[in-house]
C-alpha positions in Angstrom: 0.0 0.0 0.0 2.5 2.9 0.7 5.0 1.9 -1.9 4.1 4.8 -3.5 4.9 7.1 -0.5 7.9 5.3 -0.2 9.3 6.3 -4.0 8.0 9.9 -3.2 10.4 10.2 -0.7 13.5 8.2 -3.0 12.6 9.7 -6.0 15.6 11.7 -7.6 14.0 14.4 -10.3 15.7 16.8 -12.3 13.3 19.5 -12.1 13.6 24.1 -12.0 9.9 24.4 -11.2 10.5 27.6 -8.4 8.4 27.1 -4.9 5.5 28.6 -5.1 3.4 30.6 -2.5 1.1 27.6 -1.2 4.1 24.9 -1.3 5.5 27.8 1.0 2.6 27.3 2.7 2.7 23.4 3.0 6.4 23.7 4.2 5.3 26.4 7.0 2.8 24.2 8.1 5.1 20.7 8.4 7.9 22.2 9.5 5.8 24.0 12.7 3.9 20.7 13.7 4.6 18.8 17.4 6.4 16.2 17.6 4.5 13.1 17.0 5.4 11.3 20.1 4.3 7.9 21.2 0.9 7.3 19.5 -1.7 4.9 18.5 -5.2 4.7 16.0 -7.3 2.5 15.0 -8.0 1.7 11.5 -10.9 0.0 10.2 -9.9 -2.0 6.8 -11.9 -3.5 4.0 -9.6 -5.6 1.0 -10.4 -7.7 -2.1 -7.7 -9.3 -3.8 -8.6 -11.8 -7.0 -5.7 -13.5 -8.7 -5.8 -14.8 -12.0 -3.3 -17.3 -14.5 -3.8 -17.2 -17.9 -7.3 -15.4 -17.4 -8.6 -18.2 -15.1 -9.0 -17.6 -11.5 -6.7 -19.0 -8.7 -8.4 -17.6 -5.9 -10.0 -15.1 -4.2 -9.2 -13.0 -0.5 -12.0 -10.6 1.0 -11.4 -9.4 4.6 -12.9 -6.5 6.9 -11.5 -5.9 10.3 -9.6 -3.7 12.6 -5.9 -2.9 13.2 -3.5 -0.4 14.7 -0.9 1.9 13.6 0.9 4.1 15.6 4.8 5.5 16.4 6.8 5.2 19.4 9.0 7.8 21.6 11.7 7.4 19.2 9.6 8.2 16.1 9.4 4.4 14.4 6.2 3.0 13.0 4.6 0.3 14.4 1.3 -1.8 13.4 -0.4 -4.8 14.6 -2.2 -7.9 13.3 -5.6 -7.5 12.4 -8.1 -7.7 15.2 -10.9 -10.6 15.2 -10.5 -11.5 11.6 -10.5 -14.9 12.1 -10.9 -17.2 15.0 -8.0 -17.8 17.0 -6.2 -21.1 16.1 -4.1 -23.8 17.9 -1.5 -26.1 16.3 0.0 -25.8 12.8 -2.0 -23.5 10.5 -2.0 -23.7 6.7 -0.1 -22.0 4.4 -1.3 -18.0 3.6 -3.0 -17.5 0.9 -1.9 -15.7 -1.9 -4.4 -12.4 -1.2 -3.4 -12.7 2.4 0.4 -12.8 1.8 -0.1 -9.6 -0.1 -2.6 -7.9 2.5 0.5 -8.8 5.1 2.9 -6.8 3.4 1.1 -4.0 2.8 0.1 -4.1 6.0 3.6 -4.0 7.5 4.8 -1.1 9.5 7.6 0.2 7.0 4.4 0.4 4.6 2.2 2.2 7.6 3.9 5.3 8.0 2.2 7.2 5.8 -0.6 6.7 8.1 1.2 6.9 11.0 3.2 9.7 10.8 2.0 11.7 7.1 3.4 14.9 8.4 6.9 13.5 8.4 6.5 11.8 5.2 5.0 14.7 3.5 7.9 16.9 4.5 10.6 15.0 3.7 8.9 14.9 0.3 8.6 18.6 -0.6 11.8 19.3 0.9 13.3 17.1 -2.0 10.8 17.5 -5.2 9.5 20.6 -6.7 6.3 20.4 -8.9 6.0 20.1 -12.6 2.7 22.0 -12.6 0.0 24.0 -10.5 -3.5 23.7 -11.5 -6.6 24.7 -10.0 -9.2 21.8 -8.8 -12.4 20.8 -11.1 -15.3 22.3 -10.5 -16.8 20.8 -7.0 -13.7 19.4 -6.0 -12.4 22.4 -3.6 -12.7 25.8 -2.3 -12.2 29.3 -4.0 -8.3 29.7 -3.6 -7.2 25.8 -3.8 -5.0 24.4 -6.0 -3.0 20.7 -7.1 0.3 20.5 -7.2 1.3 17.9 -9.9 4.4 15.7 -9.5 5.6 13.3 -12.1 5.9 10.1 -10.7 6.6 7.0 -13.1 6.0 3.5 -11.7 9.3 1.4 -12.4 9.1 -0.3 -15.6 9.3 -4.3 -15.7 12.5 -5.9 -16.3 13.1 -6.7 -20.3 13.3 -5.6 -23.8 9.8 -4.8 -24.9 8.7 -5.2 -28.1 6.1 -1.9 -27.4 6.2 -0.4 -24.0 4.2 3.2 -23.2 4.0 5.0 -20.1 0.1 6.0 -19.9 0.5 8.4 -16.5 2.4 8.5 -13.5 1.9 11.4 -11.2 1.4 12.2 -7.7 -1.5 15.4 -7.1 -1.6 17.2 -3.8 -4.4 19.0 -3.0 -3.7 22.2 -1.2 -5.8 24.9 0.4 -5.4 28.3 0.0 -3.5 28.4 3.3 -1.3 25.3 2.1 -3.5 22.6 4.7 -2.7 19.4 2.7 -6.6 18.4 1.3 -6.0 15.0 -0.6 -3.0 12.9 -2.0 -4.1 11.2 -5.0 -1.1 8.8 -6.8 -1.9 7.8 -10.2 0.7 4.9 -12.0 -0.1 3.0 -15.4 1.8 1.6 -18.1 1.3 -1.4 -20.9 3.6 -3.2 -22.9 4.4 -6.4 -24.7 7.4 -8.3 -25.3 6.1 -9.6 -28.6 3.8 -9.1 -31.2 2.0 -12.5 -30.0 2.7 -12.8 -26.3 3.8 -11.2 -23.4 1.6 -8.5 -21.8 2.7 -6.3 -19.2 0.2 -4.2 -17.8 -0.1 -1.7 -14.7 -3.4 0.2 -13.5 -2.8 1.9 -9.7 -4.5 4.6 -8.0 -4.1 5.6 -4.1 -5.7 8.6 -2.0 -5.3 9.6 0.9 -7.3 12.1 2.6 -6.0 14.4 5.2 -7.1 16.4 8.6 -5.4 18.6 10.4 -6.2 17.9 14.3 -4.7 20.4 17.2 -1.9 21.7 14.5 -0.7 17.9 13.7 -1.6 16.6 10.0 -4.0 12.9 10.2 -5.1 10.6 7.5 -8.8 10.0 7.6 -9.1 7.6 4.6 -7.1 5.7 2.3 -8.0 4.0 -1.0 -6.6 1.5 -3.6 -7.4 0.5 -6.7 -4.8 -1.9 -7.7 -4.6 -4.1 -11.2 -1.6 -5.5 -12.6 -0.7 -8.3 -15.3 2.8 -9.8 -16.1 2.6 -11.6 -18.8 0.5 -14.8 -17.5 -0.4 -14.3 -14.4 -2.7 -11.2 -13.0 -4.2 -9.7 -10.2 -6.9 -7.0 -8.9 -6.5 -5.5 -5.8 -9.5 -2.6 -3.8 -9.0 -1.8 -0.5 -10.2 1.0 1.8 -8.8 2.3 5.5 -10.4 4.3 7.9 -8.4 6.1 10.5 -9.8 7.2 13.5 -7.9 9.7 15.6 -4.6 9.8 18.0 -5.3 7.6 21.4 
């Protein structure tokens, strides 16, 4: 899930866009926030996951539940199993499924601390990138003064010499108020490509959103979102999954 996040903060662009006066704005904001502290939220999960090998199915993985994120004194991220998803169980379990081995890693805490700890992340990001564009939000998506910053943001392409390959989008949009409070994080990633005229599809459809709060000065997630569908060559998946985050305890 917060791969993404994770190549924000990695990402090495060469890039002269100046700052303008909302990023200023975002940066004021970060840069002024408490220190996180030891903390801990809930976060109510739904996930889907369908696999697929040469277009027929090889299982399926839906789950609802509850979890925890949180950070300790020295600022590391921490989450914990999911709560009352299944019925505890004695003796040797079975092997994980292929949904559940991919809801796991998402799940880990290096992938939690953009929920965790999104001020942090977010700072470290615009400290390092600059914007390609500013636009202003479509009409009922924001408030008189708003705007979208626009970062380019390519997913990694798969290993190989294609025989067609073509980047469709890859960008990361941050919604700002007027005052620079971070709105929305939407991440958008999608390429397709074959290795052959005949065979060998590669294909990549991936969208993420988080939606922020600010809470006593200190930047929170509310909601995350994925939409997730990828194919290499023979085998497939498709991926939705929603968070909820309820607030600091």
């Amino acid at each position: 899930m917060m791969t993404a996040m994770a190549v924000l903060l990695l990402a090495t662009l060469n890039t002269t866009s100046p700052s303008t006066p909302v990023s200023q704005a975002l940066k004021g904001l970060l840069e002024t926030q408490p220190p996180i502290g030891s903390t801990s939220r809930s976060v109510d999960y739904k996930v889907s996951y369908k696999s697929f090998h040469e277009g027929r199915s090889k299982g399926e993985f839906k789950e609802s539940g509850a979890l925890f994120v949180g950070t300790t004194r020295q600022g590391n991220t921490w989450a914990s199993a999911p709560q009352h998803a299944h019925d505890p169980q004695l003796g040797e379990s079975a092997p994980l499924s292929e949904g559940q081995r991919w809801f796991s890693q998402v799940t880990s805490p290096s992938k939690m601390a953009a929920l965790a700890d999104p001020g942090s992340v977010l700072i470290r990001f615009v400290r390092r990138l600059q914007p390609r564009a500013e636009e202003s939000p479509s009409a009922g998506r924001g408030e008189p003064g708003d705007r979208i910053l626009v970062y380019p943001l390519e997913a990694p392409r798969p290993a190989g010499k294609f025989w067609t390959f073509k980047m469709k989008v890859g960008e990361a949009r941050l919604h700002l108020k007027k005052d620079g409070t971070p709105v929305s994080l939407e991440i958008i990633q999608a390429y397709k490509g074959k290795l052959s005229p005949h065979f060998g599809e590669y294909m990549l459809d991936r969208k993420e959103t988080w939606s922020f709060s600010v809470d006593t000065g200190r930047l929170q997630v509310t909601k995350y979102q994925l939409s997730l569908h990828r194919k290499d060559w023979k085998d497939s998946f498709e991926a939705q999954m929603e968070m909820v985050i309820g607030g600091l305890q």
